[in-house]
DSSP file (Angstrom, degrees, kcal/mol; ACC not computed):
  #  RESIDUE AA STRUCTURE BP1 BP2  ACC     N-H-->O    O-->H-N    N-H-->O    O-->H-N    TCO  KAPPA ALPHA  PHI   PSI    X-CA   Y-CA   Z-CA
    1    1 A X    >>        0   0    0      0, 0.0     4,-1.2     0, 0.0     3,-0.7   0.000 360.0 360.0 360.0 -36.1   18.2   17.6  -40.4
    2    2 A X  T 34  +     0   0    0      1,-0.2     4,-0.4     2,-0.2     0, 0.0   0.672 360.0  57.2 -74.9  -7.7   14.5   18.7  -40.1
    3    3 A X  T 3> S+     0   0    0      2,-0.2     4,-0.8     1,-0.2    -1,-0.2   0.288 105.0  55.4-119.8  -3.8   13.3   15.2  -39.5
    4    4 A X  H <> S+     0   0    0     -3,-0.7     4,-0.8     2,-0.2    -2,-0.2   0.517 105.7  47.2 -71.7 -42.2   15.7   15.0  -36.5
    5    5 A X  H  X S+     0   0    0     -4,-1.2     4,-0.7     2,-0.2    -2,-0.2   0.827 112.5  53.0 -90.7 -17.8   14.4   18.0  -34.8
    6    6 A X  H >> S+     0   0    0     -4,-0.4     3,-0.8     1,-0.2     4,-0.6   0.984 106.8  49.3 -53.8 -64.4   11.0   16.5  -35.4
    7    7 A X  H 3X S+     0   0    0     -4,-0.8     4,-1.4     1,-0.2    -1,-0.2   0.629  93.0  84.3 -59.8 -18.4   11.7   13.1  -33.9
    8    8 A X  H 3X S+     0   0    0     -4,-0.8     4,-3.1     2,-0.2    -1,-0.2   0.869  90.5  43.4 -64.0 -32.5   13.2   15.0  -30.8
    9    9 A X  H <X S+     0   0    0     -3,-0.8     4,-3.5    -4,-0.7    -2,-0.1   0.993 102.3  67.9 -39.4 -72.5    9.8   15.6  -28.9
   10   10 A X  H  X S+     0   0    0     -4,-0.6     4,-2.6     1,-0.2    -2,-0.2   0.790 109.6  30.4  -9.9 -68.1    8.8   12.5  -29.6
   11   11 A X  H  X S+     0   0    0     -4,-1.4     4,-1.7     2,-0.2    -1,-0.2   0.943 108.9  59.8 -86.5 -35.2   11.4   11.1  -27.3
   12   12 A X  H  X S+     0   0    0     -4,-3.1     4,-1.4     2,-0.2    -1,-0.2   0.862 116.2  43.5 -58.5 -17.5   11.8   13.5  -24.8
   13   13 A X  H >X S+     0   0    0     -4,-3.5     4,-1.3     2,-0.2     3,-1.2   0.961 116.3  46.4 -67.7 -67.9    7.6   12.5  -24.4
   14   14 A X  H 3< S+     0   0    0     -4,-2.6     4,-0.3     1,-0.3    -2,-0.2   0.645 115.9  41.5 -59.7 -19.6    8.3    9.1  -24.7
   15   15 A X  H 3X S+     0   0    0     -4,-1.7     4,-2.0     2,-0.2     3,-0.3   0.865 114.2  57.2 -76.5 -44.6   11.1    9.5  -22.2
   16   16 A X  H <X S+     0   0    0     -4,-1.4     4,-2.4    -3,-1.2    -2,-0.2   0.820 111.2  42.3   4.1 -81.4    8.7   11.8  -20.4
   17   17 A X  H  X S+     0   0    0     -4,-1.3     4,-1.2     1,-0.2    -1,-0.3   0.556 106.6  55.7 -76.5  -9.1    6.3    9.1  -20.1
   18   18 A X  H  > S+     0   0    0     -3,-0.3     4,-1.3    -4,-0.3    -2,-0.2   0.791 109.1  53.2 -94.3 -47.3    8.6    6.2  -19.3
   19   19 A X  H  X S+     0   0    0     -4,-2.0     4,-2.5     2,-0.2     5,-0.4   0.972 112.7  40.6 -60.1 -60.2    9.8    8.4  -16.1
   20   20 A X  H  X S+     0   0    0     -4,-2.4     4,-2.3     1,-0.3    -2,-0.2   0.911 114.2  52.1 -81.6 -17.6    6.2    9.2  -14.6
   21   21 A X  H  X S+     0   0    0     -4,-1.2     4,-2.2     3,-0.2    -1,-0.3   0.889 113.9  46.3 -64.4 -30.6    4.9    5.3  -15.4
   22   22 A X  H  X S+     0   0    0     -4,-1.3     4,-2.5     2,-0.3    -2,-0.2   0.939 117.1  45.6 -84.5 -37.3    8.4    4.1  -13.3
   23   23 A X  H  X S+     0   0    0     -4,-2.5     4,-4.6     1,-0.2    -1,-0.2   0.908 115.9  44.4 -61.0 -54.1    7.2    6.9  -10.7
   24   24 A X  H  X S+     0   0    0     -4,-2.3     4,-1.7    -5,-0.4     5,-0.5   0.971 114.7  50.0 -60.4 -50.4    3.6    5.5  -10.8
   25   25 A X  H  X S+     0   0    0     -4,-2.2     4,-1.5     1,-0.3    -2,-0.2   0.817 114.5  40.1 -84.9 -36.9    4.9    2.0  -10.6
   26   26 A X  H  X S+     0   0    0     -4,-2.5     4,-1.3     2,-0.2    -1,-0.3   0.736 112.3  63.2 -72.9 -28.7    7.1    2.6   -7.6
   27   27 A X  H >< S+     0   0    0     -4,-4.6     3,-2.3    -3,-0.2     4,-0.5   0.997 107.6  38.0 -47.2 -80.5    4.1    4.9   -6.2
   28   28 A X  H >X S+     0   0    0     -4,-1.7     4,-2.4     1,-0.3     3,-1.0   0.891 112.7  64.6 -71.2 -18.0    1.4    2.0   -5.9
   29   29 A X  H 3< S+     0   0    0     -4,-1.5     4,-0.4    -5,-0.5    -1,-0.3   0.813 106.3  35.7-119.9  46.1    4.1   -0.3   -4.8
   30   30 A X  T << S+     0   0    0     -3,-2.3    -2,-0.2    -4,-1.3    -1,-0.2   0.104 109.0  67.5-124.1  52.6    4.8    1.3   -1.9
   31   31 A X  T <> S+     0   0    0     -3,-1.0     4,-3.0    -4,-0.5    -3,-0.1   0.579 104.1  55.6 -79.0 -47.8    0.8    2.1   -1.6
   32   32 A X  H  X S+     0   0    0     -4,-2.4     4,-0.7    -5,-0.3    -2,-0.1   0.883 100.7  48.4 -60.1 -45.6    0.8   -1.7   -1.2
   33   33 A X  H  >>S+     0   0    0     -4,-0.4     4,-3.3     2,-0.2     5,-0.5   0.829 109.3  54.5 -57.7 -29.1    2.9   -2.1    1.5
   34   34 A X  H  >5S+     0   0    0      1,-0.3     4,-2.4     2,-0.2    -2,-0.2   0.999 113.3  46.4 -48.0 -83.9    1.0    0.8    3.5
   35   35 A X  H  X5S+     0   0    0     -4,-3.0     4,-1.6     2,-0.2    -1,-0.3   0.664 114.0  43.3 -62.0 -18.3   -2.0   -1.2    2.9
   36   36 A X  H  X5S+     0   0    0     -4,-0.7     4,-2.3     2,-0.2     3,-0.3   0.898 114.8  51.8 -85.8 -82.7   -0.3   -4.9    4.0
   37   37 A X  H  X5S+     0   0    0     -4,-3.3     4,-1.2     1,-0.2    -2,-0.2   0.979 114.5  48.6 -40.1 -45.0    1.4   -3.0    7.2
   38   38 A X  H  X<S+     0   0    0     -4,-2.4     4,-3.6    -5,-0.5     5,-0.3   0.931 115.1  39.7 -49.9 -67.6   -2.5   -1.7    7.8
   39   39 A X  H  X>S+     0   0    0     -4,-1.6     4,-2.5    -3,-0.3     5,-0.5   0.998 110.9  53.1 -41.0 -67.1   -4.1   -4.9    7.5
   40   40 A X  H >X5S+     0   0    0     -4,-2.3     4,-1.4     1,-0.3     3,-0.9   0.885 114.5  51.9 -52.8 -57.1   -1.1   -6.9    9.5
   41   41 A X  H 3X5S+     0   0    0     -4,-1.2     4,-1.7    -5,-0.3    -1,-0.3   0.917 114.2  39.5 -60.1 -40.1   -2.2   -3.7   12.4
   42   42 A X  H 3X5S+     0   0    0     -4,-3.6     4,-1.9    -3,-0.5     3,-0.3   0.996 116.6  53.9 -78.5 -33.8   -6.3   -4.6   12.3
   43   43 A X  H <X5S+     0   0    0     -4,-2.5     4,-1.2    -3,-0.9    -2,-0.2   0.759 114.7  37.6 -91.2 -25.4   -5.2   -8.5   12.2
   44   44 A X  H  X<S+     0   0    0     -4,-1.4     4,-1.5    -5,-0.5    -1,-0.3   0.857 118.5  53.9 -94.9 -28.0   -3.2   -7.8   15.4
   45   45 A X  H >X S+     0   0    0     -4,-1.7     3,-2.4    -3,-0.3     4,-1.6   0.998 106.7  53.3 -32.3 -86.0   -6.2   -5.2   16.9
   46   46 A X  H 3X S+     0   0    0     -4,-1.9     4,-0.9     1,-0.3    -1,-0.2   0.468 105.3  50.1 -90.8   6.7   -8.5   -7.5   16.5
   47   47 A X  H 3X S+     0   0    0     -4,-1.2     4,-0.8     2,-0.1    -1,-0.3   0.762 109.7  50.4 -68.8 -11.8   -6.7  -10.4   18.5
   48   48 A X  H XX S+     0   0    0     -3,-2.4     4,-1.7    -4,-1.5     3,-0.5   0.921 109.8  48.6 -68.0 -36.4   -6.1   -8.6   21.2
   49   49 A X  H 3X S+     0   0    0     -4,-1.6     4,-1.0     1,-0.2     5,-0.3   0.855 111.0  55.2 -35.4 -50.6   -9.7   -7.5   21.2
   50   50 A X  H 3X S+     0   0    0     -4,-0.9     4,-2.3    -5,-0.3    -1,-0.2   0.801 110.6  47.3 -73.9 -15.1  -10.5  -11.2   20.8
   51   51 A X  H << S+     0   0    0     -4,-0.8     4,-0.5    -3,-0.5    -1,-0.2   0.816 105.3  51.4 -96.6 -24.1   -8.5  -12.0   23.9
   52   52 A X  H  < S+     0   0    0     -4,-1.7     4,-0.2     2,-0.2    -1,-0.2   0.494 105.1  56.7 -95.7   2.1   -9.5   -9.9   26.1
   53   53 A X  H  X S+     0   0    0     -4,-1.0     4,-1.7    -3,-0.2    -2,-0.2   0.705 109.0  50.5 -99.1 -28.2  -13.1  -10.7   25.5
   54   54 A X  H  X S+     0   0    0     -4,-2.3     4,-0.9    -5,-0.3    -2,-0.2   0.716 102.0  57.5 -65.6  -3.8  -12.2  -14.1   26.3
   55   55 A X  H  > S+     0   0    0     -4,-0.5     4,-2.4     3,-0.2    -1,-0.2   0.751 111.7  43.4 -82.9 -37.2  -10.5  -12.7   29.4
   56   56 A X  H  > S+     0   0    0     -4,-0.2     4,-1.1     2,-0.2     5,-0.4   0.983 109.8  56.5 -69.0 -72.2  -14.3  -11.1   30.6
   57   57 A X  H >X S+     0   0    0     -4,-1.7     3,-2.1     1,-0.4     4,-0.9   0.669 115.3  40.7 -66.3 -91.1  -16.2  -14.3   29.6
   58   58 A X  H >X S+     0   0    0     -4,-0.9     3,-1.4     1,-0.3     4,-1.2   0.568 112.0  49.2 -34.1 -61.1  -13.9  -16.0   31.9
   59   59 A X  H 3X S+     0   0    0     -4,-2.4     4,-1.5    -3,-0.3    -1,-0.3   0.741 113.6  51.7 -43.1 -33.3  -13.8  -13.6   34.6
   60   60 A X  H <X S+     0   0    0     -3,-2.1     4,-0.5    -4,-1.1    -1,-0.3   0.538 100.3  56.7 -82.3 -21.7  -17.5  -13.6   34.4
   61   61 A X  H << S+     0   0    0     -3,-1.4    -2,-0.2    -4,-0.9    -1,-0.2   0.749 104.4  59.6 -67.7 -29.6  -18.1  -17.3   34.6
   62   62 A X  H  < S+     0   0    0     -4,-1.2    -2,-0.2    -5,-0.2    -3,-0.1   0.893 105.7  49.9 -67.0 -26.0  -16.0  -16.9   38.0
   63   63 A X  H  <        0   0    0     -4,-1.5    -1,-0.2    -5,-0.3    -2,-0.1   0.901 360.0 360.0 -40.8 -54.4  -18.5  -14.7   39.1
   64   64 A X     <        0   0    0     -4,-0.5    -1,-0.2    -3,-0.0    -2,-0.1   0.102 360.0 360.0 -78.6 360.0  -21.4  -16.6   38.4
C-alpha cells in the first residue's frame, strides 16, 4: 500500500509532463504555420513591389 501511494506522483508528473510536451508540440506547430502564412505574405509583397518597378522602368523608357 505505501509503495502505491509513492508511485502516484510519479504518474500524475509523468502525466503532467506528457500534457504540456502535447501542448508544446501543438504550440510550435501552429508557430509554423504563422511563419509559412508570413513568408507566403513577403513572397507575394515583394512581387507586387517587383511589378510595379517594372511598371516605372517602362513608363520611364516612354518618356525618354
Amino acid at each position: 500500500m505505501w509503495l502505491a501511494c509513492e508511485a502516484t506522483p510519479d504518474i500524475a508528473s509523468a502525466e503532467k509532463k506528457r500534457h504540456v510536451a502535447s501542448q508544446f508540440q501543438r504550440s510550435l506547430g501552429r508557430m509554423q504555420e504563422i511563419g509559412d502564412q508570413k513568408l507566403a505574405l513577403v513572397a507575394e509583397i515583394m512581387e507586387n513591389i517587383e511589378g510595379r518597378i517594372h511598371q516605372l522602368d517602362q513608363s520611364y523608357d516612354n518618356l525618354s
